[in-house]
N, C-alpha and C positions, 0 to 999 in steps of 0.2 A: 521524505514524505512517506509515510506511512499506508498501510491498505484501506484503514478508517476513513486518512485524510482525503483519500484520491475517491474512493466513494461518495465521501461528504462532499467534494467539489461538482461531481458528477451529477447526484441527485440536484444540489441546487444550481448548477445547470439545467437540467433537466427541467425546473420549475420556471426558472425565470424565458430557456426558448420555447414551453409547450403551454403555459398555464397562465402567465402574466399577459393580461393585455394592454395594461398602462404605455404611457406613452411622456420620455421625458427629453425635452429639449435635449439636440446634441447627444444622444445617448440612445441605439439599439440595444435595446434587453435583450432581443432575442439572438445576438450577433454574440454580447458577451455571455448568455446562455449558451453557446454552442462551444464558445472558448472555453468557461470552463467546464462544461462536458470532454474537451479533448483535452485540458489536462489530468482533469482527475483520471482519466481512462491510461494515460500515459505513465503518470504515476501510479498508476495498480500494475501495467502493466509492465515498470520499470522495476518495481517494486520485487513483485514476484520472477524476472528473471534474472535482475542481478543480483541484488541485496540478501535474496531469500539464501538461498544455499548457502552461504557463508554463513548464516546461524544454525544450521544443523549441526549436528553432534559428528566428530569426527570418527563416533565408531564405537567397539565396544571394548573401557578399558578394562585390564586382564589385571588385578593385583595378584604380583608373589612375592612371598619371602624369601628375603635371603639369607638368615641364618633361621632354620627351624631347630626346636630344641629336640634334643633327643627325646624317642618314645622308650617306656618303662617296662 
């Protein structure tokens, strides 16, 4: 899951525990609004410490030659 994903889960959490007041048989919106509020947060939060750094650059690469031709 991605940083978009875990935002996008978050916000419509966020929707359905603070802004929906319907009401459907068998079913808290605002229960499954808090769940997924806590995974999209899990997933940002997974996201960014483990996944992250292993797409960083491992640094700065140095090209050389190894036969350079003689200067005139």
């Amino acid at each position: 899951m991605g940083i978009g994903v875990g935002v996008f889960l978050a916000a419509i959490g966020a929707v359905l525990a603070f802004a929906v007041q319907d009401n459907i048989s068998d079913v808290d919106l605002t229960a499954v609004g808090y769940i997924l509020m806590v995974a999209g947060v899990v997933g940002v939060l997974l996201e960014l410490m483990l996944f992250a750094p292993r797409r960083r650059a491992g640094g700065v690469v140095e090209e050389r030659r190894v036969y350079d031709e003689p200067r005139r």
